[in-house]
C-alpha positions in Angstrom: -23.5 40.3 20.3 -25.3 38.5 16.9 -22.4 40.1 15.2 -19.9 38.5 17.7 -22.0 34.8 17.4 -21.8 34.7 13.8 -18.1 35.6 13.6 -17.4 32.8 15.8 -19.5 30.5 14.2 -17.9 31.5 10.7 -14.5 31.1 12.7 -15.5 27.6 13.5 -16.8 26.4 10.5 -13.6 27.6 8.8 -11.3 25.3 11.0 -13.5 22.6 10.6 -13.1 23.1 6.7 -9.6 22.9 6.9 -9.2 20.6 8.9 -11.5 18.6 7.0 -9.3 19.9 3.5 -6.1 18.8 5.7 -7.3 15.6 6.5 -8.3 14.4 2.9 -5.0 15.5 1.6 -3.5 13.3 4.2 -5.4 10.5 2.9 -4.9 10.8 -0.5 -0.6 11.6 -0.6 0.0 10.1 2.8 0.3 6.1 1.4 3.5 7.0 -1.1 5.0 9.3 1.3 7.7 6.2 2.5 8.1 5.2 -1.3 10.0 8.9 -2.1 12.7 7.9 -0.2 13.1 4.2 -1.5 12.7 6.0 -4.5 15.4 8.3 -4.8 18.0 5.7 -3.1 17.4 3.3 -6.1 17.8 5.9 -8.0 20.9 7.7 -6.3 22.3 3.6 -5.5 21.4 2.1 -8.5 20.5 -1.1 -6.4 17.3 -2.1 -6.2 18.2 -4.5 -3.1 15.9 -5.0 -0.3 13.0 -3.3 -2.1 10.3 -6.1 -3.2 8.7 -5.7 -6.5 6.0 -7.9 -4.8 4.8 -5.2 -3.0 4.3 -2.9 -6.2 1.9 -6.2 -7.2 0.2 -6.4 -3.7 -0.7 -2.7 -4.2 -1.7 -2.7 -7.7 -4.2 -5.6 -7.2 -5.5 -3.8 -4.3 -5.7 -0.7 -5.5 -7.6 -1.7 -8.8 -10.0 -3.4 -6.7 -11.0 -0.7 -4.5 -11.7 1.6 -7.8 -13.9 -0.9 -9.0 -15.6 -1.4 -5.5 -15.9 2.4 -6.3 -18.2 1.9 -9.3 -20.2 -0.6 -7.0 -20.5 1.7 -3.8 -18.9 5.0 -3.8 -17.2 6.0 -0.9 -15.0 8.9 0.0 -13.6 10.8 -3.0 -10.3 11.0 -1.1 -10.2 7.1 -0.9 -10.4 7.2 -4.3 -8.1 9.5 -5.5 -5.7 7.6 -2.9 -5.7 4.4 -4.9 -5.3 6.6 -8.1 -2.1 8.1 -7.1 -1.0 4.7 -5.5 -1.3 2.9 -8.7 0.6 5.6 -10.5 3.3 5.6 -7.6 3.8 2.0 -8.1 4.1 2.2 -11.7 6.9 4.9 -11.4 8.6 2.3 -8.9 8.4 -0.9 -11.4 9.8 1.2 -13.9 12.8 2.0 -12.4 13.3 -1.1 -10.7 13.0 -2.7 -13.9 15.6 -0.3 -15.3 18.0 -0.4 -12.6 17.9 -5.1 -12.8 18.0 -4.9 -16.2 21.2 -2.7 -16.3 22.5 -4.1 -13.6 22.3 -8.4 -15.3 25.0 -8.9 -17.3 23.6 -12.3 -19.0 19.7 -11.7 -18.2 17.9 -14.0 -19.8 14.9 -11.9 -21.6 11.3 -12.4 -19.9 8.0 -11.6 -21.3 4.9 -11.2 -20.1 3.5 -12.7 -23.5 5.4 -16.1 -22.7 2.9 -16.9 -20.4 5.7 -18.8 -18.4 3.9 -18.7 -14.3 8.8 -19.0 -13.1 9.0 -16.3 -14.8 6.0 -13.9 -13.4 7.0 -10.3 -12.3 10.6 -10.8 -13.0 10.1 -9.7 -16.6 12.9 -7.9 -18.6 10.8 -4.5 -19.8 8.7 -2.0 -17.9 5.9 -2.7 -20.8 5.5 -6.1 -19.7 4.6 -5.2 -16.2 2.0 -2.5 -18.1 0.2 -5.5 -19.8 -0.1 -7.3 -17.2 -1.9 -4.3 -14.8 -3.8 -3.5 -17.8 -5.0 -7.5 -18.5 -5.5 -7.9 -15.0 -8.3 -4.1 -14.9 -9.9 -5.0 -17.6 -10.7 -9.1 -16.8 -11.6 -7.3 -13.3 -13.2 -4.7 -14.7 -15.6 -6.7 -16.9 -16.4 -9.0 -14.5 -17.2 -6.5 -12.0 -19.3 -4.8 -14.9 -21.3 -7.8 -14.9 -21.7 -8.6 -11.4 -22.5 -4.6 -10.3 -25.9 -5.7 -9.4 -25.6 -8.6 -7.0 -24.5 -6.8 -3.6 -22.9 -9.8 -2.2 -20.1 -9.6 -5.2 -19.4 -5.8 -4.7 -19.2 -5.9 -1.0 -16.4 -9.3 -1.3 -14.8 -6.9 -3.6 -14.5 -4.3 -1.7 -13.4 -7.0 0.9 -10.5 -7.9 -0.9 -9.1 -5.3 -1.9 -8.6 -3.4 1.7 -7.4 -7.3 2.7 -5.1 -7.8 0.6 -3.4 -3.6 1.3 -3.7 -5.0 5.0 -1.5 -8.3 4.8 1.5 -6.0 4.2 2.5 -6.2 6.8 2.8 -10.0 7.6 5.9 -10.8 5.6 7.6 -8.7 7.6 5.9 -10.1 11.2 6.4 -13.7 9.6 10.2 -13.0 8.7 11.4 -11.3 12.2 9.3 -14.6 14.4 11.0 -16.8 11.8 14.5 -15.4 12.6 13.9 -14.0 16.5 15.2 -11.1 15.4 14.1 -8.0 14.2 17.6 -6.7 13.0 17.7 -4.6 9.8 14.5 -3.6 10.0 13.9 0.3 11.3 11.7 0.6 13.9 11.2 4.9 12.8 9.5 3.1 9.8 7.3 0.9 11.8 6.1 3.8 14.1 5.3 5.6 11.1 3.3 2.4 9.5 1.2 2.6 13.0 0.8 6.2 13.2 -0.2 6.3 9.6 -2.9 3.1 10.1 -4.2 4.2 12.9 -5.0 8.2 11.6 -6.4 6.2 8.0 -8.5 4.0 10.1 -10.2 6.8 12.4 -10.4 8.6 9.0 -12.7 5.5 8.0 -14.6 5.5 11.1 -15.3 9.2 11.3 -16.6 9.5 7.5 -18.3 6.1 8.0 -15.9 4.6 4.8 -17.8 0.6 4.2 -17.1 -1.2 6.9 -14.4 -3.3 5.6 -12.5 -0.2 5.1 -13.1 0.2 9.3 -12.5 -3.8 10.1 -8.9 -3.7 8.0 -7.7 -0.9 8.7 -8.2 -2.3 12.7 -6.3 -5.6 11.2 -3.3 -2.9 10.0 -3.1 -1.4 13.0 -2.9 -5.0 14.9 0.0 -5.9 12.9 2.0 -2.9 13.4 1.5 -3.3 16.5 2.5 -7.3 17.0 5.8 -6.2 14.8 6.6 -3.6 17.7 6.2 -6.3 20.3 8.7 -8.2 18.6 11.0 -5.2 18.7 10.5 -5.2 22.5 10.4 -9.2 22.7 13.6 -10.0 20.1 15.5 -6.9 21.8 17.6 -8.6 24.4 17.4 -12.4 22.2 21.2 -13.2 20.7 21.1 -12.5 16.6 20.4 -15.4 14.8 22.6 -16.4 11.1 19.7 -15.1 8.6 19.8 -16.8 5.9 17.2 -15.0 4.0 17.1 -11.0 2.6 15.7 -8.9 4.9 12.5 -7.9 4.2 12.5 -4.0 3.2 10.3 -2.6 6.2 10.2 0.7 4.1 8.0 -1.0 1.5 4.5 -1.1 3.0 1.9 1.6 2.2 0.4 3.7 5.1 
């Protein structure tokens, strides 16, 4: 019967590992998996159309700021290899978006990060330039959080801002369809899967007790998915409005 106890117990203890092994690989690839897809269209298309190089920024500033909220208060090692593979998906997108414009602009005017020109930022004409600029931007960030390590107040509004800023990802996209009434374009699969994925990160936060501003936006991701499928439901039976704008891609938002 001890025999039979133990076996179970090992039994038990080896689900809970992999679940447990399952979950923080989840965490760690889940966040690019809608940017393969987007990826390999540009690619195929050549047209980079409907994808935002914006959002490439908005993840790269929030990514860089959780690894340095990192150095202030470690958290989960998946979390952190989760903004390390998000900074390098990013990268691989701004490089061939900026391949695919530039060979697509017949008279582009050449754009460089060194002119220093704020109507001309991230619409410059070489991959290199967006390099410098995520590389200026880590190490002003990163020396400044290397001076400031010891005063809580800065680390924890720096850890703050950089789940904030991954959270208002969303709102572009709730902001375009109540601007327009309509949510046409947009796929609502993709929206379902921005939920689905929020909502598993954010019990992921809760269970492994992540800081709590990893738990209070990852709540505020969740709530916006969730207002943008109202609007399905709401705009659904509304007449199509003329849009005068570009859709917002709804495939480029990070889980």
């Amino acid at each position: 019967m001890k025999m039979e106890d133990n076996s179970w117990e090992w039994l038990v203890e080896m689900l809970h590992q992999l679940v447990s092994w399952g979950a923080a690989g989840a965490m760690m690839f889940g966040g690019v998996v809608p940017y393969i897809p987007q990826y390999r269209d540009i690619r195929r298309t050549q047209n980079t159309e409907g994808f935002s190089t914006y959002v490439c920024l908005m993840l790269l500033v929030a990514n860089i700021l959780r690894i340095l909220f990192w150095f202030g208060r470690h958290f989960e090692s998946p979390l952190l290899w989760q903004s390390i593979i998000m900074i390098l998906t990013m990268l691989m997108m701004l490089k061939l978006c900026t391949e695919v414009r530039v060979a697509n602009e017949l008279n582009l005017k050449r754009r460089s990060f060194a002119d220093f020109d704020m109507n001309s930022f991230w619409h410059w004409s070489r991959f290199m330039d967006y390099l410098q600029c995520v590389l200026s931007f880590t190490f002003v960030t990163g020396y400044i959080t290397y001076l400031c390590l010891d005063f809580v107040l800065f680390v924890e509004t720096l850890g703050f801002l950089a789940v904030f800023t991954e959270a208002m990802l969303g709102i572009p996209q709730l902001y375009h369809n109540h601007q327009n009434r309509s949510t046409e374009g947009m796929s609502v699969k993709m929206v379902l899967m921005w939920t689905s994925g929020d909502t598993f990160k954010t019990v992921y936060f809760i269970v492994n007790q992540a800081p709590f501003q990893f738990s209070v936006c990852g709540l505020l991701q969740v709530f916006v998915d969730i207002a943008i499928l109202l609007q399905v439901y709401l705009y659904s039976g509304h007449p199509q409005k003329s849009v005068l704008h570009t859709p917002h891609n709804p495939s480029a938002k990070a889980l």
